[in-house]
C-alpha positions in Angstrom: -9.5 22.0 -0.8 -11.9 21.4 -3.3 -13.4 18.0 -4.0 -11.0 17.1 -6.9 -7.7 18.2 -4.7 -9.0 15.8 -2.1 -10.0 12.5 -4.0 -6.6 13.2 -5.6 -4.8 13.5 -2.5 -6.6 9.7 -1.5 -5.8 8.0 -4.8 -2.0 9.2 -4.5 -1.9 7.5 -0.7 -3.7 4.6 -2.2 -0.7 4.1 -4.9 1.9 4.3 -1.9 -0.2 1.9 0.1 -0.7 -0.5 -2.8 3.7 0.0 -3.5 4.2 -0.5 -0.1 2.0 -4.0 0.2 3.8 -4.8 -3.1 7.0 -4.3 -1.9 8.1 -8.0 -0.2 11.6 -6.5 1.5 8.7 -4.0 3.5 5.5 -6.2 4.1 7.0 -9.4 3.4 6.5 -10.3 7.2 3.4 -9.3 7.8 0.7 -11.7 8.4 -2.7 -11.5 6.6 -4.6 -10.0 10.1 -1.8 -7.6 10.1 -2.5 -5.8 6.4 -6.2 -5.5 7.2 -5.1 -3.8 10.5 -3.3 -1.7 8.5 -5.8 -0.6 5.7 -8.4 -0.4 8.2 -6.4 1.9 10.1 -5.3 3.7 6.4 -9.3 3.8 5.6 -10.0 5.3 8.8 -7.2 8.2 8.2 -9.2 9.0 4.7 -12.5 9.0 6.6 -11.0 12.0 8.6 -9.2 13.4 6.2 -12.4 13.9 4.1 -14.4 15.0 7.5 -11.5 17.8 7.9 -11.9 19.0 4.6 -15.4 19.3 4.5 -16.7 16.1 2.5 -18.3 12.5 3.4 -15.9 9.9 2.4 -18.7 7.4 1.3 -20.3 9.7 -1.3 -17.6 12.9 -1.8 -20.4 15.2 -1.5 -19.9 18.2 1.2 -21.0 17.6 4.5 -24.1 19.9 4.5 -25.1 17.8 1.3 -24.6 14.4 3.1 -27.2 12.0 3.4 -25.2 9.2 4.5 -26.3 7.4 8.1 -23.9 8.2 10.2 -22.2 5.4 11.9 -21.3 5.1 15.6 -18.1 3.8 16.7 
């Protein structure tokens, strides 16, 4: 995928995370600790999704190019 096909791919699951947090019949019961479990856990999908196509999440450059630190976990 090229760069373009991926930050697409992340801004279309952004829009369905953002519906789905809108949508009061879905999230309505979840607490506030509960939707930052779930974006964190949605951020951390896109972080991998990037890594698997070949580009750092923080700066959309290719991984070769990267000059991000890289975090430990």
């Amino acid at each position: 995928m090229t760069i373009f096909e991926v930050r697409r791919a992340y801004h279309h699951s952004l829009s369905n995370i953002r519906g789905w947090f809108g949508d009061a019949s879905l999230s309505g019961q979840l607490t506030f600790l509960d939707r930052l479990s779930i974006l964190d856990a949605w951020q951390q999908e896109m972080v991998e999704f990037f890594e698997r196509n070949g580009y750092c999440f923080a700066c959309n450059r290719r991984l070769g190019r990267c000059g991000c630190p890289k975090l430990s976990n």
